[in-house]
DRENNUKE-326560 format. One record per atom (N, C-alpha, C): residue number from 1; residue in one letter; atom name; z, x, y. Coordinates in steps of 0.05 Angstrom, whole numbers, plus 5000, padded with zeros to 4 digits. Atoms other than C-alpha are relative to their C-alpha. Example, Ala and Ser with C-alpha at 12.3 -4.5 7.8 and 13.67 -1.06 7.14 Angstrom:
<recs>
   pos   code   site      Z      X      Y
     1      A      N   5000   5018   4976
     1      A     CA   5156   5246   4910
     1      A      C   5000   5018   5024
     2      S      N   4999   4984   4976
     2      S     CA   5143   5273   4979
     2      S      C   5014   4985   5022
</recs>
This chain:
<recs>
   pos   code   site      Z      X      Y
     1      X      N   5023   4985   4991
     1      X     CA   4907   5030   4770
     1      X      C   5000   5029   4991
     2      X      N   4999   4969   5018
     2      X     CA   4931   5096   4731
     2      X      C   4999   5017   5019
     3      X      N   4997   4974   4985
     3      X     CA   4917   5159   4767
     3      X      C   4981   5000   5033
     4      X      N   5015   5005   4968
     4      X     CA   4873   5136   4827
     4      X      C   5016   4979   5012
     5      X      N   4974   5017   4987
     5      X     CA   4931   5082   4839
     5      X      C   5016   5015   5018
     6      X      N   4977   4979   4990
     6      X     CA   4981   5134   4848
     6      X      C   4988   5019   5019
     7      X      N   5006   4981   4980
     7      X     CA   4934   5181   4886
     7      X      C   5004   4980   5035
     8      X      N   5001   5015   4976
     8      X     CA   4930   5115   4937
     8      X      C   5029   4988   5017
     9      X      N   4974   5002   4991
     9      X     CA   5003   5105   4935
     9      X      C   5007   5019   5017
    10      X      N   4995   4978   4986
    10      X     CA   5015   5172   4959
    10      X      C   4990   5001   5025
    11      X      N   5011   4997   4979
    11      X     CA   4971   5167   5007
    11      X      C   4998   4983   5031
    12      X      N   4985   5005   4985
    12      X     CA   4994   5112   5035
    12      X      C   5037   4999   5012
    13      X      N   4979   4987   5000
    13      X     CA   5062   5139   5036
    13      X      C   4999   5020   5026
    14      X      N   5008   4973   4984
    14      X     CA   5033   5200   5076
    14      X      C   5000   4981   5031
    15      X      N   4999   5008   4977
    15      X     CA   5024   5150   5133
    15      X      C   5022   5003   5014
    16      X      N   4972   5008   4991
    16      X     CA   5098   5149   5148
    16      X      C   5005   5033   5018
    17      X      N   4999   4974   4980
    17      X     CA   5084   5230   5178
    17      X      C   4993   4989   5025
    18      X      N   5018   4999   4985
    18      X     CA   5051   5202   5224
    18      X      C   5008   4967   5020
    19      X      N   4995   5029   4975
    19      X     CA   5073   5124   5249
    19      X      C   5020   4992   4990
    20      X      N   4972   5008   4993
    20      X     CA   5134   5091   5255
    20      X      C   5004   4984   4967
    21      X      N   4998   5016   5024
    21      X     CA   5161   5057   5188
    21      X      C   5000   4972   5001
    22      X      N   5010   5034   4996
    22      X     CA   5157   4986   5215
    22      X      C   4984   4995   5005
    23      X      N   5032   5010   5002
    23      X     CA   5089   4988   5229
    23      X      C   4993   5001   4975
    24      X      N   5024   5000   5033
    24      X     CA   5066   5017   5159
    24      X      C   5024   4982   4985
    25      X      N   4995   5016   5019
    25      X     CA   5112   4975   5124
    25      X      C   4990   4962   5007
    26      X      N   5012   5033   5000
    26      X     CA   5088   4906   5166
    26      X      C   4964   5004   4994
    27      X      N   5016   4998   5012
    27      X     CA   5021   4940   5146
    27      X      C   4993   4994   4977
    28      X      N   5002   5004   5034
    28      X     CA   5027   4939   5076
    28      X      C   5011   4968   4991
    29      X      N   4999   5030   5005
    29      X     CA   5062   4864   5076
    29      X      C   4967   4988   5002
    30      X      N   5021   5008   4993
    30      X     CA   5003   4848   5109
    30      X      C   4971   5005   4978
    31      X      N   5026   4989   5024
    31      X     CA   4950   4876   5063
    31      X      C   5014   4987   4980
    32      X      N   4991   5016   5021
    32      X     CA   4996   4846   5004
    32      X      C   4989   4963   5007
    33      X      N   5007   5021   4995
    33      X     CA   4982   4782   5036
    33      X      C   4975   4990   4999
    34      X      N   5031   5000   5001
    34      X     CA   4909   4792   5044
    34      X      C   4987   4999   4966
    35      X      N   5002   4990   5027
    35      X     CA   4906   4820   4972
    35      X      C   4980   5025   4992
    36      X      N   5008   4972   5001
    36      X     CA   4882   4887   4991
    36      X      C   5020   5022   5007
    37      X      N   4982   4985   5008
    37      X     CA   4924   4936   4970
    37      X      C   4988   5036   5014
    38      X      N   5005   4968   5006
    38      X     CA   4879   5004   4973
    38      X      C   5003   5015   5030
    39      X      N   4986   4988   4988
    39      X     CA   4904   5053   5016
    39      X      C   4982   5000   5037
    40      X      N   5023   5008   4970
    40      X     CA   4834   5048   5068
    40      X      C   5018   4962   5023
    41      X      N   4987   5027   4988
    41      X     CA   4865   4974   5077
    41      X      C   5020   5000   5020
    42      X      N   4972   4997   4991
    42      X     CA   4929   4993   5096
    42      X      C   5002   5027   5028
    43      X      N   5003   4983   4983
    43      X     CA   4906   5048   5143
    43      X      C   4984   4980   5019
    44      X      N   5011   5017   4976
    44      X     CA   4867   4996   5181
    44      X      C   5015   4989   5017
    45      X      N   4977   5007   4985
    45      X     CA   4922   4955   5188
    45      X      C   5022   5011   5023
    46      X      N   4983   4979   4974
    46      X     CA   4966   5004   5218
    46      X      C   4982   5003   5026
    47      X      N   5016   4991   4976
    47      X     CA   4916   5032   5257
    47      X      C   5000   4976   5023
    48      X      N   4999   5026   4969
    48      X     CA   4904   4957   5291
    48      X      C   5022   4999   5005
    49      X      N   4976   5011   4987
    49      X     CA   4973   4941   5293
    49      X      C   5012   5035   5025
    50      X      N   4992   4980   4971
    50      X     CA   4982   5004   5338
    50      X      C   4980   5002   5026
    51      X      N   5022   4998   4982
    51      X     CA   4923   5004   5377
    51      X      C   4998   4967   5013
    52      X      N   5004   5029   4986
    52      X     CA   4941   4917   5387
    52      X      C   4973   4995   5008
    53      X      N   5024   5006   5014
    53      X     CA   4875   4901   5358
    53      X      C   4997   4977   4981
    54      X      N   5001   5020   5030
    54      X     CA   4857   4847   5309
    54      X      C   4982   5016   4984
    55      X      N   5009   4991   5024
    55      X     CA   4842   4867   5251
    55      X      C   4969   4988   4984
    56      X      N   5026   5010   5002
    56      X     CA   4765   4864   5223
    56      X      C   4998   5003   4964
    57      X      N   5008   4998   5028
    57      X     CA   4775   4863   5157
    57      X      C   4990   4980   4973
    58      X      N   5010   5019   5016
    58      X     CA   4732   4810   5118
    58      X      C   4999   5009   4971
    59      X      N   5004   4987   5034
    59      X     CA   4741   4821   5039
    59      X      C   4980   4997   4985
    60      X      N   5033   5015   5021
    60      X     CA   4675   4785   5019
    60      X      C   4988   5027   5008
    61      X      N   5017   4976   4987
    61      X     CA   4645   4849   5053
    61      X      C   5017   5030   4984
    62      X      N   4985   4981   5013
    62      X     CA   4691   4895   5010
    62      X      C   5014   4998   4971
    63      X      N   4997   5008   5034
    63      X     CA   4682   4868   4933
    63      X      C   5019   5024   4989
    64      X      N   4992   4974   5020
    64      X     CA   4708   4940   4912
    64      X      C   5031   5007   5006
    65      X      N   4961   4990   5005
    65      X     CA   4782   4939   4934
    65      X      C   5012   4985   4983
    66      X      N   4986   5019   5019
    66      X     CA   4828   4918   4887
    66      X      C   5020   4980   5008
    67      X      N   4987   5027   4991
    67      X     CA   4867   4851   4887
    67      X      C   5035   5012   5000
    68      X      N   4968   4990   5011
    68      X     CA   4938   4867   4899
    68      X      C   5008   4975   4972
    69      X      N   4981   5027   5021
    69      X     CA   4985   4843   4832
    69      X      C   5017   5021   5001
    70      X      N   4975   4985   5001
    70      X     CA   5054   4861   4850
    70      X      C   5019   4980   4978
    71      X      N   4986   5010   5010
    71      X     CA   5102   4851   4800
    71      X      C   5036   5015   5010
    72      X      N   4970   4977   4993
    72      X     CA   5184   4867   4803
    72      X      C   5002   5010   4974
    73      X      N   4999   4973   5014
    73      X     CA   5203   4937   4788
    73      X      C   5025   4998   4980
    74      X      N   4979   5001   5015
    74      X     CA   5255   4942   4736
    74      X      C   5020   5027   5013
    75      X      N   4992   4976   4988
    75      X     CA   5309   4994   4759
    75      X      C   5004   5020   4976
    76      X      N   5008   4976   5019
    76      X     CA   5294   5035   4688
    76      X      C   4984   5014   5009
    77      X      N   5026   4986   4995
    77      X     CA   5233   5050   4713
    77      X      C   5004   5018   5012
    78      X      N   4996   4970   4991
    78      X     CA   5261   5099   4757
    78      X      C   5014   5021   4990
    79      X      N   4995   4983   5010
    79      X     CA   5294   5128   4711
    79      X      C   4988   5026   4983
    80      X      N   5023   4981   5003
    80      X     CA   5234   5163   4685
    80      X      C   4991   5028   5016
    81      X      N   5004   4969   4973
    81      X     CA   5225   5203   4750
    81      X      C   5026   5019   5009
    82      X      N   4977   4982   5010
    82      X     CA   5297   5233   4738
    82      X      C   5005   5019   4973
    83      X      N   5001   4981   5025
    83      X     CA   5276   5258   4669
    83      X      C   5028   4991   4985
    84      X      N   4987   5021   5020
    84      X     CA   5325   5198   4640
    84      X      C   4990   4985   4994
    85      X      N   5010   5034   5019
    85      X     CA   5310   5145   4596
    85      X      C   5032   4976   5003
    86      X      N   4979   5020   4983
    86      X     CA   5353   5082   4614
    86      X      C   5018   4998   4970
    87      X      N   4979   5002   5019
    87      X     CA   5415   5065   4574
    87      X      C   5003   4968   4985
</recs>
């Protein structure tokens, strides 16, 4: 998703000021499961799962989020954000 990916990464990242890390991480399973990834998604979730709510989130009503496609990370890849290239 390039640079509006990463802005949504971050931002769900940012949640973690703010609620416990086992909620926003059974958030984000959860949205992986759904196959809504974008950061609104994942703030719902939380939000219900704290407020013990069900969740209203129909996707036919929300054509414009994107489908999650998670693949596995290679552990080079972080070597980029150290300002290494892998060996």
């Amino acid at each position: 998703m390039g640079k509006p990916g990463k802005r949504e990464y971050v931002q769900v990242l940012r949640l973690l000021e703010t609620f416990e890390m086992s909620v926003v991480q059974g958030a984000i399973n959860q949205a992986i499961d759904m196959g809504a990834i974008a950061y609104d998604a994942v703030k719902h979730l939380v939000l219900c799962r704290v407020e013990k709510r069900p969740p209203r989130l129909d996707l036919d009503f929300y054509p414009y989020l994107p489908k999650a496609n998670v693949g596995t990370t290679r552990p080079s890849s972080y070597m980029s954000l150290m300002g290494r290239t892998a060996a």
